[in-house]
Each structure stands twice: as C-alpha cells, then as structure tokens.
C-alpha positions as MATLAB code, in Angstrom:
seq = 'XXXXXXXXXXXXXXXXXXXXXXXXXXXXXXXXXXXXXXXXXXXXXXXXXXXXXXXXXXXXXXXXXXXXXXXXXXXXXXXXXXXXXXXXXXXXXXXXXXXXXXXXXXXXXXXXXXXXXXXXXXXXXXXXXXXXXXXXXXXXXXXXXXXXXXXXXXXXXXXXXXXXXXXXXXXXXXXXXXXXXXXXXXXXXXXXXXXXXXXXXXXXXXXXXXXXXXXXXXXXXXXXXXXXXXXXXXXXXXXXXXXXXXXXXXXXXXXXXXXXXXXXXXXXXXXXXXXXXXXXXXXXXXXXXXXXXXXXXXXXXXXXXXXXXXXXXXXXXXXXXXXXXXXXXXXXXXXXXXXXXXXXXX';
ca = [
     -71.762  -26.065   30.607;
     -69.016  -24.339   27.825;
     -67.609  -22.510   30.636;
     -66.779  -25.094   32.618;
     -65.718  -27.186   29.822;
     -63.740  -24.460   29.045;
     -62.115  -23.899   32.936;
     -61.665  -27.724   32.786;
     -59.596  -27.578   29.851;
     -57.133  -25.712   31.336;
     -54.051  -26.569   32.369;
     -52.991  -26.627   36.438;
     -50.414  -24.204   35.556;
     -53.173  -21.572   34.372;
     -55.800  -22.555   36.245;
     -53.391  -21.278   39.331;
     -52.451  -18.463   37.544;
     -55.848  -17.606   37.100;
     -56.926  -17.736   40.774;
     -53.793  -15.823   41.751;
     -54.822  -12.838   39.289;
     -58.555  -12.796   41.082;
     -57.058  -12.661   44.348;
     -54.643   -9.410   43.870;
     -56.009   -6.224   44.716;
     -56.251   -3.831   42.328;
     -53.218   -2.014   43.749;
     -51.523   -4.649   43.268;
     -52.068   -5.302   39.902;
     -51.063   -1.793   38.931;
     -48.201   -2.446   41.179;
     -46.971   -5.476   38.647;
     -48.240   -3.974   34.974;
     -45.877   -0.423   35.945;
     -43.059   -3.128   36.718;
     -43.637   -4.613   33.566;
     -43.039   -1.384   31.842;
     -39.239   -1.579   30.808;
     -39.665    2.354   30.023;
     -41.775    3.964   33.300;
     -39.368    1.564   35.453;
     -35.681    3.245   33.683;
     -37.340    6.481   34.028;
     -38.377    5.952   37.773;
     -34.381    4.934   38.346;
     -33.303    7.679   36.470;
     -35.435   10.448   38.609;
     -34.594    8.642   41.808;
     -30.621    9.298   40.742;
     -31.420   13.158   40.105;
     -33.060   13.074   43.248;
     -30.168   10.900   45.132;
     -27.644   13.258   43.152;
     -28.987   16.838   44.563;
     -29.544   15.265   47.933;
     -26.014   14.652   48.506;
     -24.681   18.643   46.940;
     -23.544   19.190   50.713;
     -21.115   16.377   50.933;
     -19.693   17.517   46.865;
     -19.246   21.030   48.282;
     -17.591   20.209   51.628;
     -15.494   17.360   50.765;
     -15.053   17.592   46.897;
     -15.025   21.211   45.788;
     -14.454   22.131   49.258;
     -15.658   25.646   48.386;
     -19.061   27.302   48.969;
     -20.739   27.648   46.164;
     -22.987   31.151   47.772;
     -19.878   32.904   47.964;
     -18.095   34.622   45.550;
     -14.710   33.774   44.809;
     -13.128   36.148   42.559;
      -9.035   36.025   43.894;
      -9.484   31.989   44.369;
      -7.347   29.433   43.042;
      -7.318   25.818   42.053;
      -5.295   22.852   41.866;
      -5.352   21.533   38.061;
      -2.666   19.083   36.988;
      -0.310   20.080   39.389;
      -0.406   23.708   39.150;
      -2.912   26.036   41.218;
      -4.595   28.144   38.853;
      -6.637   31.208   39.472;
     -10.489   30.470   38.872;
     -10.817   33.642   37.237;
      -8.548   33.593   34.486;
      -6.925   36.866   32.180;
      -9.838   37.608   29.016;
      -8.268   35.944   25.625;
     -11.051   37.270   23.409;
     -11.136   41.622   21.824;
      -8.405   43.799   23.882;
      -7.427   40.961   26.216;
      -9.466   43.079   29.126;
     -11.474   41.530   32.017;
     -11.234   37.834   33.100;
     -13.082   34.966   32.027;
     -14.668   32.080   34.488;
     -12.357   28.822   34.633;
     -13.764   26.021   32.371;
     -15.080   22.810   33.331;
     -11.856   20.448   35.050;
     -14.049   17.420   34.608;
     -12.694   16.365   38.100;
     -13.522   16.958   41.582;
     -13.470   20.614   42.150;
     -15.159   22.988   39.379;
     -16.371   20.299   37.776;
     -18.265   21.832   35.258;
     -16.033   25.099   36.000;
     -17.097   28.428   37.346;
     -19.877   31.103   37.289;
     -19.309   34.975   36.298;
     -18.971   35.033   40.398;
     -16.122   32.285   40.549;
     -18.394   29.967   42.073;
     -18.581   26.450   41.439;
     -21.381   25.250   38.526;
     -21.506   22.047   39.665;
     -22.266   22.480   42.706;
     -24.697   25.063   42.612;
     -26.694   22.914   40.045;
     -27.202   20.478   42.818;
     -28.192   22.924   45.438;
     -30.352   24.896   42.633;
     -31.597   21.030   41.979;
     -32.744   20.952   45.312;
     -34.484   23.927   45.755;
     -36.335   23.321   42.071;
     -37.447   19.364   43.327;
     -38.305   20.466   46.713;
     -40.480   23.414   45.074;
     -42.005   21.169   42.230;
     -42.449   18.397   44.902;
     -44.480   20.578   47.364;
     -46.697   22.597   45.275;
     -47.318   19.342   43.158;
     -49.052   18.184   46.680;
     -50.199   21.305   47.640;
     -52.361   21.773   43.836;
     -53.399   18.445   44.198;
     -54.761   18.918   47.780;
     -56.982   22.083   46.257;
     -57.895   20.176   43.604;
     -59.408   17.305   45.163;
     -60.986   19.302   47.573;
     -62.513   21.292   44.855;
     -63.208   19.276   42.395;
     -64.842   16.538   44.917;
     -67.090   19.173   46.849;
     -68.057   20.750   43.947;
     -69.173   17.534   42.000;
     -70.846   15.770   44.840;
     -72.283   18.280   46.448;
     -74.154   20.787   43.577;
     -76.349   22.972   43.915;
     -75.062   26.559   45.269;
     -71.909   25.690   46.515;
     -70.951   23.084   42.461;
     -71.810   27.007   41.172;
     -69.589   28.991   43.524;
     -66.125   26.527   42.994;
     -66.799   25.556   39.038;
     -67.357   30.353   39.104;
     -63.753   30.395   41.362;
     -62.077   27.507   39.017;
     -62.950   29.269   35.895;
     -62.016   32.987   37.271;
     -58.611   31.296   37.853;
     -58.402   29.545   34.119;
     -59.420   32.758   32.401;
     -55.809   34.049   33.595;
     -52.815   32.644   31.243;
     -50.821   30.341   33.626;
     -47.497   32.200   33.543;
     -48.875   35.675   33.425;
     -50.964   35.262   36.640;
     -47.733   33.369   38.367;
     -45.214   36.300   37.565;
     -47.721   39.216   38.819;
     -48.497   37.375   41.748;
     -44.840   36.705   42.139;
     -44.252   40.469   41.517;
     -46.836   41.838   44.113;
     -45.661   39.397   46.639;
     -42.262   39.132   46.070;
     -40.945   41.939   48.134;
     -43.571   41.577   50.980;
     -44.965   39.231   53.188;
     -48.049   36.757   52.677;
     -50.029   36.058   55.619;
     -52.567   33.282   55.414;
     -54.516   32.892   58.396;
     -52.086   32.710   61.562;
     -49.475   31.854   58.973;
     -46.994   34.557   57.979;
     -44.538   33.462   54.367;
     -41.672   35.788   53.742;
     -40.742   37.183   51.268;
     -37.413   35.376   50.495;
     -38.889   32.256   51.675;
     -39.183   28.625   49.520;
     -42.730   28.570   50.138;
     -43.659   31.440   48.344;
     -43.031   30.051   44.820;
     -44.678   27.049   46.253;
     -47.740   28.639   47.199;
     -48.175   30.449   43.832;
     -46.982   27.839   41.675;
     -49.514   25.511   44.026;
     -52.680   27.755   43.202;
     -52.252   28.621   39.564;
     -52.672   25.092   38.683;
     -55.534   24.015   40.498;
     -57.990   24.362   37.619;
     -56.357   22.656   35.527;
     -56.691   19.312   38.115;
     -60.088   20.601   39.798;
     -62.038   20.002   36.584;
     -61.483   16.848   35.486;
     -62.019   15.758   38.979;
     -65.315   17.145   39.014;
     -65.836   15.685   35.799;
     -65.311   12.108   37.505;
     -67.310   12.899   40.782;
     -70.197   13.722   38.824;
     -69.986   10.729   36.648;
     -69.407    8.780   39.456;
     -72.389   10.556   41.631;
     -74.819    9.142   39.103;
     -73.382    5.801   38.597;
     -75.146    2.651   39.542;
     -73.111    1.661   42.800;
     -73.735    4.898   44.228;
     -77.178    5.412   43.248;
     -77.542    1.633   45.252;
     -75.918    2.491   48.020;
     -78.138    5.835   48.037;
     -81.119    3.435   47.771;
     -79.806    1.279   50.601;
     -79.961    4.806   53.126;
     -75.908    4.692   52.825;
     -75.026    8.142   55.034;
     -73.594   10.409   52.104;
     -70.277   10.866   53.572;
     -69.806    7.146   53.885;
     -70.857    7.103   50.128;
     -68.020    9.793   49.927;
     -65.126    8.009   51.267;
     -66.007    4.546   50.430;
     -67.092    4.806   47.107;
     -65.627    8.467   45.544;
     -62.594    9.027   46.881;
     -61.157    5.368   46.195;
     -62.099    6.402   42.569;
     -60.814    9.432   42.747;
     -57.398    8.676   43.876;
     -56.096    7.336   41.340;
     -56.734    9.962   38.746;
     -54.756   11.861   41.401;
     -51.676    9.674   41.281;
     -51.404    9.602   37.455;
     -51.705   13.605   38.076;
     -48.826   13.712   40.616;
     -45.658   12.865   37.841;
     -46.939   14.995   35.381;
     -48.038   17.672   37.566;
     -44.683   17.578   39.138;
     -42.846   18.000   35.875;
     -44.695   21.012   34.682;
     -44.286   22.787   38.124;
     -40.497   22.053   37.400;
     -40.781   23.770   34.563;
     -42.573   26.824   35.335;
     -40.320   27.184   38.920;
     -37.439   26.809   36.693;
     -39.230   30.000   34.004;
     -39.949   31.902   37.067;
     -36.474   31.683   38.672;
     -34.701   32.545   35.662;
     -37.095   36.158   34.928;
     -35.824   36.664   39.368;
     -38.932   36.141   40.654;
     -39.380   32.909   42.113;
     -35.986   31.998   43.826;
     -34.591   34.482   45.513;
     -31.084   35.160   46.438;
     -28.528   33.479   48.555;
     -30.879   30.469   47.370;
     -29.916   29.147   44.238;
     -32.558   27.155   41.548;
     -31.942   25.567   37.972;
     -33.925   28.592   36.881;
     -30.999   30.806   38.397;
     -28.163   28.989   37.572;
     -29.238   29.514   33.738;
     -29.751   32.908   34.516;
     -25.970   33.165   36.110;
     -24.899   31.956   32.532;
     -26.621   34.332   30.568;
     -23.900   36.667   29.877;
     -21.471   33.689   29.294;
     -22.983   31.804   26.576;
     -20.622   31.743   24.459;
     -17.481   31.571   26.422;
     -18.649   29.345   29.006;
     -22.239   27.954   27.975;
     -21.935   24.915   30.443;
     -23.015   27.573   32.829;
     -26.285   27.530   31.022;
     -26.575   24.305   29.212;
     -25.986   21.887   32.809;
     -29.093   23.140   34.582;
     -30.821   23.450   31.472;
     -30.057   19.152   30.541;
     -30.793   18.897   34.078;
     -34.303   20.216   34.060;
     -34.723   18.395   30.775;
     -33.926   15.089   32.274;
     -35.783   15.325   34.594;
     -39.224   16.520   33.012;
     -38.775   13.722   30.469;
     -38.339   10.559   33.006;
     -41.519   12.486   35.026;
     -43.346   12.330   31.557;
     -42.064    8.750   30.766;
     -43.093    7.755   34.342;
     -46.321    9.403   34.348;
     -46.760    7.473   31.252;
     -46.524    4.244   32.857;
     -48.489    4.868   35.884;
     -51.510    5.692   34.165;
     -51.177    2.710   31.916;
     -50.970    0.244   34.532;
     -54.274    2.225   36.970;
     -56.110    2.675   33.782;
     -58.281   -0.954   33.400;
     -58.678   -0.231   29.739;
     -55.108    0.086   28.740;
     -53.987   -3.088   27.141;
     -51.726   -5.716   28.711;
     -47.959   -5.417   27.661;
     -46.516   -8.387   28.785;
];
C-alpha cells in the first residue's frame, strides 16, 4: 500500500520517465550513461580525428607534400617563402661538415620538416599512424577472440580440458610480455610463419599482429574465466540446468551475453596497450619492417637528430601519446556506463 502511495505521488512527468527507463534495453542504457560522459565522449572525437587524420596520409602526400615519403630525397628542393630551398641544408653546428634535415615549414609541404633521409615527417607520421592503428586494431580483435575462446571453454567446461587452457594461459604469463614479443619477433622476423594452410611473411603487417595478438591473451583469458565460472554456478544458470536447458543453449543465451561486455570494456584499453608495445617493438626494428613505416619507426628515424631536429622524434611520440590517453579516457567511460554498479553521473 506505501508503494503505491508512493508511485501515486508522483508526478506525470516522472511517472513517464520512469516507464521509459524500464522499457530500454540494457544496451541502450549504456548507450545514454557513455553519452552523458562529457570526458569518454571528447576522447571518442578526439581518437576518431587521429583515426580520420592517418586515413587521409595519401591525399597529404599526393596533393600537399606532393613527395613520397618511402623515398629518399637527399638533392630535393622546396618552395619556402618564395625561394626553393634544398631539403637538406649545409651543417651550422662543429666544422660546418655534413648537412642537416630542413626544419618544420609549418605549411603544406614538410610540415613538420624532414627525416635524416630528406623525407617528409609529416607525412610519414600518418602513414606510420596507419600501420600502428591498423596493427593495434587487429591484434586487439585477434587477443580478444583467443581470449574468449579460452577463457569461456575453460570456465564452463572443467574438468581436463579447464586444466589444460588455465596450464597453456599460465605457461604464457610466466614469460615477461615484451621479452617473449621481441624473441618471437626475432625468430620469426626473417622467416616465414605458416599456420595451417596459411603462410605470413616475413615483412608482412600481420606478423606483429599475430605476436602482439598472442602475448596478451592471458592477460584477458583469466578474468574471463573468472566470470564464466562465477557465472556457471549462479542461480539463473543452475535453473535453467534444472529446467534440462541443452548446455550450449545455456552457453549462448545466458554466458556469452555476460561475457560480452567485459569484452567491450577490454577492447579500448586493450587497443591502447597494443599501441604501445607495436610502437616499443618498431622502434628496437623488429616489428615494422621496412619500406613500411610505424610511429615506432619514425621515432627511431629521429634518433640521431634529437637535438637538431627533435620534431622527428617528439611528433610520433605526442601522437602515440594522444592517442593511448583518449583510448584510456574512453575505456574509462565505457566501463562506467556497462558496469550496473557504477553510479549515475547525470
């Protein structure tokens, strides 16, 4: 009798209100609470204009720089205020001997200036940001992929086969991330890696994917076991056991939808740390491989110019910085608004 008293009380406006909230999936919901996030939605624009940025590094080498930034260009020139200017200028600094790389123009061509090679920085940072997305992006889904697999079979099923994959998941985390990722990259970087009826070169992208892909796994399979096994002995599941469910419909009706979204709050910050460790293996030359170009080897390119022309080295590095931070700040938010104990920020 409160209760309705209570539900009486309420004004139209909330009463509606009220009845729209129980009507939204939960999908939805989330959908609404990450929009609400001032933070998670400025970081989701910002990646999305990285992204948009080293999508278009054709059209800024073909019709801005109009130069290609895989080629050296040592005897090149430039128009700057007027004058065409060699890109590899006379050496100022000791003796006078050598040349020194063009500083940034800040406009159109050699925008950020040139490389030890005379190539443009600018552009290369978008084609090296398109190889490092594309590589973070795919072995992002590719661990994730494992890791479900893993992590569900192993929790749900037990027995023999929960001993086998939690035995394989922990041979894999006994290995210090980076030191298994360079001697795989080592062993494999100069040969080919056949999987199956599936043959990866050895200058191929999906090499570093691969690796970077695997070494991770562990570190998602776990907790998802974690969850499956919570969820195996939960009381929905134990009813629908009782009921003489089929185990696989149990699986996909009742698991998996749980599942999932631990997944998705995985995917931004997964996707940020595989940045980072493409990026590490890159620069030590053995993820990317040449004529491709990475963040990781554009900072690698500026090594030896640090302190006569560190925008070499300092624009990929603010680049992958960026980038990991709106992944982080979005990752934030997305877990907030799937997690139904994180408070309401209106």
């Amino acid at each position: 009798m409160t209760a309705e008293a209570d539900i009486s009380q309420d004004s139209p406006a909330e009463r509606t209100g009220i009845r729209e909230r129980s009507g939204q999936g939960p999908w939805v919901r989330a959908g609404r609470k990450l929009m609400r996030d001032r933070a998670a939605v400025i970081a989701g624009i910002g990646f999305l204009l990285i992204v948009l940025m080293c999508l278009l590094a054709p059209l800024y080498a073909s019709q801005i720089a109009k130069n290609d930034p895989f080629r050296s260009n040592l005897s090149g020139k430039i128009l700057v205020d007027g004058k065409r200017v060699p890109v590899m200028q006379p050496s100022t600094e000791g003796l006078g001997l050598g040349v020194t790389p063009i500083g940034p123009t800040w406009r159109g061509a050699y925008f950020l200036g040139a490389d030890g090679q005379g190539r443009d920085v600018f552009a290369r940072l978008l084609y090296g940001g398109r190889n490092s997305l594309l590589i973070a992006g795919a072995a992002t889904i590719l661990c994730l992929v494992l890791a479900a697999f893993c992590g569900v079979v192993s929790g749900f099923a037990g027995g023999v086969v929960d001993i086998v994959l939690s035995r394989f998941l922990d041979l894999l985390w006994a290995f210090p991330v980076y030191l298994l990722a360079i001697s795989l990259s080592i062993v494999l970087i100069n040969q080919s890696l056949v999987i199956g009826p599936f043959t990866i070169g050895s200058g191929s992208l999906l090499l570093p994917i691969v690796i970077i892909g695997v070494i991770y796994v562990p570190y998602v399979a776990r907790p998802i076991r974690g969850q499956v096994l919570s969820l195996k002995h939960s009381e929905f599941v134990l009813a629908a056991e009782g009921l003489g469910i089929p185990r696989w419909r149990i699986l996909l009706r009742d698991i998996l939808p749980n599942v999932s979204t631990t997944l998705i709050v995985f995917m931004p910050l997964m996707m940020a740390l595989n940045i980072v460790t493409e990026s590490s293996l890159s620069f030590l030359s053995v993820g990317v491989q040449p004529p491709d170009a990475s963040w990781g080897t554009v900072i690698q390119d500026g090594l030896s110019l640090l302190y006569t022309r560190p925008a070499v080295s300092l624009a990929p590095g603010i680049a992958i910085v960026l980038t990991v931070l709106t992944l982080n700040v979005l990752g934030d938010g997305v877990r907030d608004a799937l997690d139904p104990r994180a408070k309401f920020r209106g």
